[in-house]
N, C-alpha and C positions, 0 to 999 in steps of 0.2 A: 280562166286559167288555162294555159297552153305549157305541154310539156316538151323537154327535148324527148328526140327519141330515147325509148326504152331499150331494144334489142337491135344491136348495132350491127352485131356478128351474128350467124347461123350456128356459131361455137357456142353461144349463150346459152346450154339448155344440159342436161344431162347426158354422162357417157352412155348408162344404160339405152337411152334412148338409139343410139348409132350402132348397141349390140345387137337389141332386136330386131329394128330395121335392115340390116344386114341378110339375118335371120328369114323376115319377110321377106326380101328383095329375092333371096339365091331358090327360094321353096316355095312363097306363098303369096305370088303377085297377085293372083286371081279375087280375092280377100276384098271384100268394100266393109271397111267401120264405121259406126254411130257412137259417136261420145256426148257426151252431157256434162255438163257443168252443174256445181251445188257448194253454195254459201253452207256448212253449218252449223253454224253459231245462230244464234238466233235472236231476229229482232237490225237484223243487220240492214240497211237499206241504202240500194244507190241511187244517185239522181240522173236525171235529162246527159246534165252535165259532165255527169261521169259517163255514163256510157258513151255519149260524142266524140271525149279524150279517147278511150279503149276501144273505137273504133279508128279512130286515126291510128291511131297507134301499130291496129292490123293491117291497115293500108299502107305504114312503111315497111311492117314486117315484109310484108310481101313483095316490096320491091329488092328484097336483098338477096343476093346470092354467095357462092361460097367463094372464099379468093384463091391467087394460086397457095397463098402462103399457108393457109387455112388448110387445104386440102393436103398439101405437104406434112401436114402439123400430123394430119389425120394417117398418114401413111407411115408417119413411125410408131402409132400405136400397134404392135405386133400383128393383133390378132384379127384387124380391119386389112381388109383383101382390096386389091389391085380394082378386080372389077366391078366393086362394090365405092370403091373411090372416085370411079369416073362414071358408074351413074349421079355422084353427088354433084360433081358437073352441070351437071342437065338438069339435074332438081331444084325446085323452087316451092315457097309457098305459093297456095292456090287460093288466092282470096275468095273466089267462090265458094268453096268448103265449108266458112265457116258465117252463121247466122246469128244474130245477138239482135235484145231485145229485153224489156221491162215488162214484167207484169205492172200491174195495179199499186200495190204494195211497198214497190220497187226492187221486188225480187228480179236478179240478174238473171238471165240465161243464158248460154250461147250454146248452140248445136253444132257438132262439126262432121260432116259425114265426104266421105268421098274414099278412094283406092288406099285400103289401111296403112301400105306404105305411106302414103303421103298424109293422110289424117292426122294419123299417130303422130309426129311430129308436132304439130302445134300445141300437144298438152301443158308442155313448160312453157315455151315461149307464152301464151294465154296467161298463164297464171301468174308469172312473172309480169305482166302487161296489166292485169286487175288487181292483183296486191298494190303494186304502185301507187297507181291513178287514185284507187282509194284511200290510202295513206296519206298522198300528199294533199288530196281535197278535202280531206274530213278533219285534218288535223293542223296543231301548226308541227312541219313536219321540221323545222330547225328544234325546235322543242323536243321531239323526237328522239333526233339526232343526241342531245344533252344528254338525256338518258340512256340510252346505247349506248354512247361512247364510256360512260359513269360503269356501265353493266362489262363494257368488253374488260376495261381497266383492271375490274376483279376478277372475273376470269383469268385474265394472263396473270396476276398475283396470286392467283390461287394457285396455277401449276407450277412459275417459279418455285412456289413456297414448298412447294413437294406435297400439297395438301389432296392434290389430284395426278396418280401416276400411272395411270390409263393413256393410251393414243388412239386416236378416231381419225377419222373423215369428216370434211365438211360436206353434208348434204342441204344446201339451205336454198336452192334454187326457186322452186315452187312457191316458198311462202315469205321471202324474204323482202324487207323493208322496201327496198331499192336495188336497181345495180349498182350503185355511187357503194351506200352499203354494205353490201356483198362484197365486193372489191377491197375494201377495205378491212373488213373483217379477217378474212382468206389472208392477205401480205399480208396483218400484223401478226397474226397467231404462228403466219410460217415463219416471221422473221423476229419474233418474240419468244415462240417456246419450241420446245423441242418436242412438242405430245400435238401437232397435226401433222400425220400421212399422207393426205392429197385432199382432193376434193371432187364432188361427181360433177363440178364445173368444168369442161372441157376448155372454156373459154379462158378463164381463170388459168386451170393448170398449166395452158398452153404460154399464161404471162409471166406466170411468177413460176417457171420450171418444178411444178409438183405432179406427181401421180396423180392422173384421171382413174375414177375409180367408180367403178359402175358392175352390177350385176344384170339381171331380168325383173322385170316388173309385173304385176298381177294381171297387167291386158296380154302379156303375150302366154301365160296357162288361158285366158279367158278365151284368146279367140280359137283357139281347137276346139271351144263348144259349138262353135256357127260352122265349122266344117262335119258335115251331114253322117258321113261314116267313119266316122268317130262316137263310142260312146260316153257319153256324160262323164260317167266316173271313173276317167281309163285316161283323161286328158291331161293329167301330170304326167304319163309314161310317156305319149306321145311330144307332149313338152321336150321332156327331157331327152328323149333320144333326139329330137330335130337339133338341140343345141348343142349336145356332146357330137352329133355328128356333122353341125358349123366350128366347132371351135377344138375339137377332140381332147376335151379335160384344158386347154387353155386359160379358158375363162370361164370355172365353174365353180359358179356359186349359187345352188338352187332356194330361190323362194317356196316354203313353204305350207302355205296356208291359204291358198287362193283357193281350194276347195275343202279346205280343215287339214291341218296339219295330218291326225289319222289316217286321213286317207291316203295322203303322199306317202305316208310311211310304206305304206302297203305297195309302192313303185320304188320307192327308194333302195331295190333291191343289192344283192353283194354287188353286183355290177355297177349299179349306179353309185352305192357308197364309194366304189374306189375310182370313179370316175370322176366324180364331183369334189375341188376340195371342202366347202363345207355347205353351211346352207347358213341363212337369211332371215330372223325372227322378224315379224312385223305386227303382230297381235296376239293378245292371248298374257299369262302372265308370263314371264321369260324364265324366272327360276323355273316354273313346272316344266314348260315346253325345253327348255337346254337340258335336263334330268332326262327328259323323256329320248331327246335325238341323243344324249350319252350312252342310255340303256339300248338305245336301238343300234348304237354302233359296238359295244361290247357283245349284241347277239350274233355278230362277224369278225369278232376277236378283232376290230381295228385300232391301230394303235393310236388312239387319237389327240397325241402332242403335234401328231400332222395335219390334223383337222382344224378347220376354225369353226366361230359360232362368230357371225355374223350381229348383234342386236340394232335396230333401227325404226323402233316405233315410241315415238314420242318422248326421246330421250331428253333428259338435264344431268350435267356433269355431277351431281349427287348419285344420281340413280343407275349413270355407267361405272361410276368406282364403285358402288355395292355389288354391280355384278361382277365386273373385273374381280373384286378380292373374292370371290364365292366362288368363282371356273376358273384361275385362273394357273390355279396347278395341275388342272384334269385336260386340259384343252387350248387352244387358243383362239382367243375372244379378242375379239376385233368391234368396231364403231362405228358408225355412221349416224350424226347428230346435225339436225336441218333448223328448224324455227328457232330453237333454243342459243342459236348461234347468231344467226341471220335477220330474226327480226324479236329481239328481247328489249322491247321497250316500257316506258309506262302505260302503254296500255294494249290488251289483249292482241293478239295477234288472228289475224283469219283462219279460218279453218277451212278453207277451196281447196278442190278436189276437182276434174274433170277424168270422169270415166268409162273406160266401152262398155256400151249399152245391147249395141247389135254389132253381128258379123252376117254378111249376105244375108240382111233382113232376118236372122234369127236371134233372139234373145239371149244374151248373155250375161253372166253374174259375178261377184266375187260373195264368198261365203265369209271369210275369214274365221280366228280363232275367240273373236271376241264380238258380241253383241254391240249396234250400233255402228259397224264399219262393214256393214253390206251394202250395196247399194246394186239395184236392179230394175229397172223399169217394166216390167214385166213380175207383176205378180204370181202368177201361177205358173209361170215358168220357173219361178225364183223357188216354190212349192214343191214342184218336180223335181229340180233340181237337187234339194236337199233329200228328197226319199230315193232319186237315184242315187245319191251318198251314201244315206242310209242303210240302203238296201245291200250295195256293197261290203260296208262293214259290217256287216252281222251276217254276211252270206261267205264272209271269208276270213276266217279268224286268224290274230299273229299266231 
């Protein structure tokens, strides 16, 4: 089986993505990243044949670049700069970067290392590229589609109905069925209800005229671990002061839990609360952790009908209206909903993930707020890591 191509446009991939890069481009070119890839679900296996596909597939990515339209597109999002638009120019995928390969088992791999500017990029594009390929060979993926289409149908019945009065974002790039889709999901919800706000689809937003909408992600607190004087449990400060001072409160919305929630708190000082407008759940329970950033912003008297709370871990339109009606007269709660959108068919959905591993050869981690969403190749650094967490919180009380 031969596919058409998957990623047609360079737009195909998330807003966040063009925030951090940015981010990297204007302060921290010097930066080389290691990413890895990890199926997991378990018991998952790909063949010969699949990886051959997902490697073609890298060999057109690579031949594509930005157009002028594209780049146009990109200069009316406010907060993306001049000089930052015409290095996109010049930028390309760098098929050498990235390495792929089968164990025994048929465990996937792909490694992708090269100048983090240009690394970091491939994480969607990839995943968008292996979702696919294995979809459409493992399954029949018209069959698929039956069920999707069965699934979106109640969806948009169910907001009509008033049974769901929450508004989100579509995030479904990463894990989603297909571009065919994705596309299709995105225009019907925008032109069927009135409870989708944009999408982190740039590509997309850029077709069906919605809000691109994109925050920061957990590799851009990770990699100020691989910059040497820096320490360990001090890398949310330095986070967030590099992006309030790319985008000065523009675009702020801080993640935080790449090194425990806890600890961010302990940076999330008056300064940054009124810098940031709100911040980004993505692990941990969300009632506890929304309770907790309310009480942390009541110890700065903030008024927080201005603030948002962000939720975007593992959501289903069930479990965003319980929180919606739970915050929703203390704050405002906002959505971001990916798989549950994007690829809800009859049968399970992947759970891929590609994550910085190293920055200039040193080890790096995400901690998160919940067990089972670390990922770190480096054991004993991943060990240290946590006791310079630790050590911090109990050496510095709220």
């Amino acid at each position: 089986m031969k596919l058409k191509p998957i990623i047609t446009s360079l737009l195909d991939t998330d807003l966040y993505k063009f925030n951090m890069n940015q981010v990297i481009f204007h302060k921290h070119t010097d930066l080389v990243g290691e990413y890895f890839f990890k199926c997991r679900n378990e018991g998952i296996v790909f063949t010969k044949e699949m990886l051959e596909e997902i490697d073609e597939q890298i060999d057109h990515l690579c031949t594509l670049r930005f157009r002028k339209s594209e780049l146009d597109y990109l200069r009316s999002i406010r907060f993306l700069k001049e000089d930052y638009i015409q290095f996109l120019r010049l930028w390309h995928p760098i098929r050498d970067y990235v390495i792929t390969s089968l164990k025994e088992n048929g465990e996937l791999q792909i490694d992708i290392k090269g100048p983090l500017f240009s690394a970091m990029q491939f994480e969607i594009y990839l995943l968008e590229i292996v979702n696919e390929v294995y979809f459409r060979f493992q399954y029949d993926y018209e069959r698929l589609l039956v069920s999707a289409r069965e699934r979106l149908e109640q969806k948009i019945k169910d907001f009509n109905s008033g049974k769901y009065t929450f508004k989100f974002a579509e995030f479904g790039c990463r894990r989603r069925l297909s571009h065919d889709w994705q596309d299709e999901v995105v225009r019907r919800l925008a032109n069927e209800t009135k409870n989708l706000v944009g999408t982190s689809n740039v590509y997309l937003a850029m077709k069906y005229h919605l809000m691109p909408i994109g925050t920061y992600a957990h590799e851009y607190v990770q990699m100020f671990q691989g910059i040497s004087k820096i320490p360990l449990a001090y890398t949310n400060y330095y986070a967030m002061k590099d992006w309030y001072g790319e985008y000065r409160g523009d675009n702020g919305t801080a993640l935080t839990d790449t090194i425990t929630t806890d600890l961010f708190l302990r940076d999330f000082d008056r300064s940054m609360v009124n810098n940031y407008s709100g911040v980004r759940h993505d692990s941990g329970d969300p009632y506890e952790w929304g309770e907790k950033i309310l009480k942390h912003y009541a110890k700065f008297d903030i008024y927080t009908k201005g603030k948002t709370l962000l939720f975007s871990d593992s959501l289903n339109f069930d479990k965003a209206q319980a929180i919606y009606e739970y915050f929703k007269d203390r704050i405002k709660v906002a959505f971001g909903i990916g798989t549950y959108v994007s690829n809800d068919t009859e049968v399970p959905p992947l759970n891929i993930v590609i994550k910085l591993q190293y920055v200039n050869g040193h080890p790096v981690a995400k901690l998160s707020d919940a067990p089972g969403k670390e990922m770190c190749d480096d054991p004993n650094y991943l060990a240290y890591l946590k006791s310079s967490v630790a050590y911090r919180l109990n050496q510095e009380k709220e």
